[in-house]
C-alpha positions in Angstrom: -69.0 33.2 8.1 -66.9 35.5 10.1 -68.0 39.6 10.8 -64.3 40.3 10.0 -64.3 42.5 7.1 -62.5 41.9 3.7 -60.7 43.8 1.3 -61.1 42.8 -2.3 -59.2 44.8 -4.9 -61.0 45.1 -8.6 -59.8 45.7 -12.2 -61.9 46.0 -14.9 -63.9 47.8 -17.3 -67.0 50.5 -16.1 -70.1 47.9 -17.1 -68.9 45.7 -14.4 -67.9 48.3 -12.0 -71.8 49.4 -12.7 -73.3 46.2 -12.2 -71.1 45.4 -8.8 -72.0 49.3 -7.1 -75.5 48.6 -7.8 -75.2 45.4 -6.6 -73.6 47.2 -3.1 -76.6 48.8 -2.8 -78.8 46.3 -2.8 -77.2 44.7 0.1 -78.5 45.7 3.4 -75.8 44.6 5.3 -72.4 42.6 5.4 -68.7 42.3 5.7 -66.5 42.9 2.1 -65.5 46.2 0.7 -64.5 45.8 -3.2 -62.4 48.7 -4.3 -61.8 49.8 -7.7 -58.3 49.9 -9.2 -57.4 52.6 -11.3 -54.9 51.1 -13.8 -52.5 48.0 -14.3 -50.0 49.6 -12.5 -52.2 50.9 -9.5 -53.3 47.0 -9.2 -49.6 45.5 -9.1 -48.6 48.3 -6.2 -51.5 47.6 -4.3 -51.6 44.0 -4.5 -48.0 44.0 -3.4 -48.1 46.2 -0.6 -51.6 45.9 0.7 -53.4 42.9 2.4 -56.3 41.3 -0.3 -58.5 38.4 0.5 -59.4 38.4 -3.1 -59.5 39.7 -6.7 -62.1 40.5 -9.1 -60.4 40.6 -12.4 -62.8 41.7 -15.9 -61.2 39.3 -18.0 -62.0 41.2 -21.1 -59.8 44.6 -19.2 -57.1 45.4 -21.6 -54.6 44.5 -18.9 -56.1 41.6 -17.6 -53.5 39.1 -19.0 -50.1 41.5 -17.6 -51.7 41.2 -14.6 -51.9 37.6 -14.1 -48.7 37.3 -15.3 -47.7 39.8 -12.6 -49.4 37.3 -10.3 -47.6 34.1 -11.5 -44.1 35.9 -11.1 -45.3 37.3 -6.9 -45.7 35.0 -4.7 -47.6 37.4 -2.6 -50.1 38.1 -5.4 -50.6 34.6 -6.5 -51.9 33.8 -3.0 -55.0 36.0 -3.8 -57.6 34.1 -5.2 -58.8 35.5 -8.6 -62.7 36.0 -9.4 -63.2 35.9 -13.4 -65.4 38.1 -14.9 -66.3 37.4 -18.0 -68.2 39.5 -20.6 -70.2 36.7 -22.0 -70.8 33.4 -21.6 -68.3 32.3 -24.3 -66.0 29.3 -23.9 -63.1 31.4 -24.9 -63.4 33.2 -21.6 -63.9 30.4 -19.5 -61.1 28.3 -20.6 -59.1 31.5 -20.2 -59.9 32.0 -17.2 -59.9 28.4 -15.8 -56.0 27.9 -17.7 -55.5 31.6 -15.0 -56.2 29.4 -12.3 -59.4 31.5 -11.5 -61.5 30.2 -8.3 -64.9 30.8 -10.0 -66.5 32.8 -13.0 -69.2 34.9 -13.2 -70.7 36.1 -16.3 -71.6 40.4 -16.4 -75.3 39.7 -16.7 -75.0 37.4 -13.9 -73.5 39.9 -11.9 -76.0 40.8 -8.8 -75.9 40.9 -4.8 -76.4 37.3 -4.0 -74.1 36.2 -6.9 -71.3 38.7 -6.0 -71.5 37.6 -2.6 -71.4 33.8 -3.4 -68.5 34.2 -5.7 -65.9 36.0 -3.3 -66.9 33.8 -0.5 -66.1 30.7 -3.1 -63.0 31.7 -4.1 -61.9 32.9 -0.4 -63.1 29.4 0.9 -61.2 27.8 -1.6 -58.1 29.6 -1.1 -58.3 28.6 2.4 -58.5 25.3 2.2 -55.7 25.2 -0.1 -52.9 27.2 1.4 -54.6 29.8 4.3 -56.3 33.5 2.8 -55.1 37.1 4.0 -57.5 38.9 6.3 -58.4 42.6 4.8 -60.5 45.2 6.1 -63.9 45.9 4.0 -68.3 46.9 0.1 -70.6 45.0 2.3 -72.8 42.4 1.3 -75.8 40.8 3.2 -75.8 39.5 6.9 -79.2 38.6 8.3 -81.0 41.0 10.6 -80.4 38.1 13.6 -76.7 38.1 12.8 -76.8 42.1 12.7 -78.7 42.0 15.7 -76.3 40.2 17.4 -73.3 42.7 16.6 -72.0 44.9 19.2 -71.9 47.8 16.7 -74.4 46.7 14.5 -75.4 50.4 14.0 -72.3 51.7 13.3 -71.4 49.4 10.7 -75.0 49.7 9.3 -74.4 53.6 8.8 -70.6 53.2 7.2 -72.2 50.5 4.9 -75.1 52.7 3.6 -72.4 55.9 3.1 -70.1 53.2 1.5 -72.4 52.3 -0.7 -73.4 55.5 -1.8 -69.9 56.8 -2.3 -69.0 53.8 -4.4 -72.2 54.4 -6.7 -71.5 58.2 -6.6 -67.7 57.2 -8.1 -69.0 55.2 -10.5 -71.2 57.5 -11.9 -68.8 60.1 -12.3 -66.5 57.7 -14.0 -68.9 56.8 -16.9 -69.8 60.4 -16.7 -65.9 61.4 -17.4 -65.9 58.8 -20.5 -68.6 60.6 -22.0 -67.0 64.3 -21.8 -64.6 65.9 -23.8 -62.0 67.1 -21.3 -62.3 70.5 -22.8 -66.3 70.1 -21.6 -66.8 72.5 -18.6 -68.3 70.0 -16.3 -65.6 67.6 -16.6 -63.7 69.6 -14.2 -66.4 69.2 -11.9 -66.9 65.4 -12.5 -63.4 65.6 -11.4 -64.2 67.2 -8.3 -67.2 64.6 -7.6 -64.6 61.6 -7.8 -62.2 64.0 -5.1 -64.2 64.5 -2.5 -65.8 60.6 -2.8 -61.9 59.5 -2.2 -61.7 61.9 0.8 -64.5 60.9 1.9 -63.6 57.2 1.5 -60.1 57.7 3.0 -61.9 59.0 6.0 -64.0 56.1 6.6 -61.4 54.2 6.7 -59.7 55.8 9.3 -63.0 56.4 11.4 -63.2 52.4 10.9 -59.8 51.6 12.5 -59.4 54.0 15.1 
């Protein structure tokens, strides 16, 4: 597989934005950055105007169905492959998602490094040998040390995954924590500082990655 890093853009609820920051963390090393989509409306812009090699979509998000419609009227969009994730293993979902046109599934307890890693790298692959993929920029999942070894700035991107990863976890944290707080509650104003400062944060490792 190529070092060029991916973007992939995700919508869904927070027990699968959980399961996929934990499962950033467990990866020592590799070459996608998943990030997390705020709303419906966030994912349309962004998936419009910004360059995706895939989408993780919670099938059971209440605007899961808008946006694939959104993505069978855009051309652009429609050339992201979709990853379904599905609550349960229930054939509702699956033919749901198969009828979306979805790449490959994967079911929430499923959800770990290694499968997360296999299922982007599916649906990218299959994209590509249907009609070409986009090329993004990058949450990291596993290379082998050999493969790391042999990177010119292997320590670099070792560094900017490990603060990558713990800015993703520290995000979603705070967004579980937010769910749980009245807004009235004192700390949710500084839950909503937490989430500030990760986005600076992230927005300045981007930069830092492409300069």
């Amino acid at each position: 597989m190529s070092t060029t890093s991916s973007q992939v853009l995700f919508l869904g609820e927070l027990p699968f934005w959980l399961k996929i920051s934990q499962s950033v963390v467990e990866a020592p090393a590799g070459s996608f950055e998943i990030h997390r989509s705020s709303s419906l409306r966030d994912a349309i812009r962004r998936l419009v105007n910004e360059r995706w090699q895939a989408l993780l979509l919670d099938f059971s998000h209440p605007s899961a169905q808008e946006l694939l419609a959104a993505r069978r009227m855009h051309t652009g969009i429609s050339s992201i492959p979709v990853v379904a994730l599905l609550p349960i293993a229930d054939p509702r979902f699956q033919n749901a998602a198969d009828t979306a046109g979805a790449a490959i599934s994967l079911v929430l307890s499923d959800v770990n490094s290694a499968s997360l890693q296999h299922a982007v790298i599916s649906a990218i692959g299959a994209n590509k040998n249907r009609k070409g993929f986009r090329k993004g920029s990058s949450m990291q999942f596993p290379l082998d040390s050999q493969s790391l070894e042999r990177l010119p700035s292997a320590k670099v991107a070792a560094i900017s995954h490990a603060i990558n990863n713990l800015l993703c976890v520290i995000n979603a944290n705070a967004d579980i924590l937010i769910d749980q707080l009245d807004n009235a509650h004192n700390a949710s104003r500084s839950v909503s500082q937490i989430k500030k400062a990760t986005k600076s944060a992230a927005d300045l490792m981007r930069l830092l990655k492409t300069s």
